[in-house]
C-alpha positions in Angstrom: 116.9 99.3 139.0 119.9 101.3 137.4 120.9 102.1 141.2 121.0 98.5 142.1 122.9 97.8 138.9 124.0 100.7 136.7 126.6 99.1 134.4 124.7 96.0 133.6 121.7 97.9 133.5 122.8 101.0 130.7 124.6 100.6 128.2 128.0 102.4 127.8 127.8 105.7 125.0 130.5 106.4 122.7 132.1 109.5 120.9 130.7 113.0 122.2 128.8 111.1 125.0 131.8 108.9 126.4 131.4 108.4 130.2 127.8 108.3 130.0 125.6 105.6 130.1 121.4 105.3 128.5 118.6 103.3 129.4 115.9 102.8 127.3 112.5 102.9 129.2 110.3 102.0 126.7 110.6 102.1 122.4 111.8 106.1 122.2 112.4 107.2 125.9 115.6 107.2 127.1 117.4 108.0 130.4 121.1 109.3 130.2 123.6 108.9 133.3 127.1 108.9 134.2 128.0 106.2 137.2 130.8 107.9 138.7 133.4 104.4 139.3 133.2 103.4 135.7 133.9 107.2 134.8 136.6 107.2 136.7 138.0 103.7 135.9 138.0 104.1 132.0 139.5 107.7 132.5 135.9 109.4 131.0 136.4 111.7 133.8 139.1 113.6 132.0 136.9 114.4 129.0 133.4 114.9 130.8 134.6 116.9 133.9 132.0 117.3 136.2 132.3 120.2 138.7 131.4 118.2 141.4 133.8 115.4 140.6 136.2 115.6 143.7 133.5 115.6 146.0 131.5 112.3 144.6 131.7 108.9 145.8 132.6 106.4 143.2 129.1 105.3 143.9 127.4 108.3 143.0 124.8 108.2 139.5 124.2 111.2 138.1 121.2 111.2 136.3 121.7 114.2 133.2 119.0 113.5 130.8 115.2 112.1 130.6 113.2 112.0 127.9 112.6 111.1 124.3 115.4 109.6 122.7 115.6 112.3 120.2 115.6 114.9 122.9 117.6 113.0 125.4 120.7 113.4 123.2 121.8 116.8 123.5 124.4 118.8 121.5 
C-alpha cells in the first residue's frame, strides 16, 4: 500500500527525521521511509543526503526502519 500511495499513506516526520516519512502498522509498530520526489521537492534532500541519491528515480521508496515505534526511531 505505501508503494501505491506513499505520501497519502505516511505521514510526513519533522525535526531530526525531516524527509522521512512513518506508517503505523498496528498500535506500536512503525515503518520509516523516505519517498524520494517529496524529498527532493521540499529540499529534505539537502539535510538527509543519501549516497545513492543521484542515481534514484523520483519514484524510488526507501524503506530505513521496521519495527516497534520505540525502536523504529533511531538516534
Amino acid at each position: 500500500m505505501i508503494c501505491e500511495s506513499p505520501v497519502t499513506l505516511g505521514e510526513p516526520l519533522k525535526g531530526s527525521f525531516s524527509g522521512f516519512y512513518s506508517c503505523p502498522v498496528k498500535r506500536k509498530f512503525q515503518i520509516i521511509f523516505l519517498y524520494c520526489a517529496t524529498c527532493r521537492k521540499k529540499g529534505d534532500d539537502a539535510i538527509v543526503l543519501c549516497a545513492d541519491c543521484p542515481d534514484c528515480l523520483d519514484d524510488t521508496i526507501k524503506f530505513v526502519a521496521l519495527g516497534p515505534h520505540d525502536k523504529a526511531y533511531w538516534g
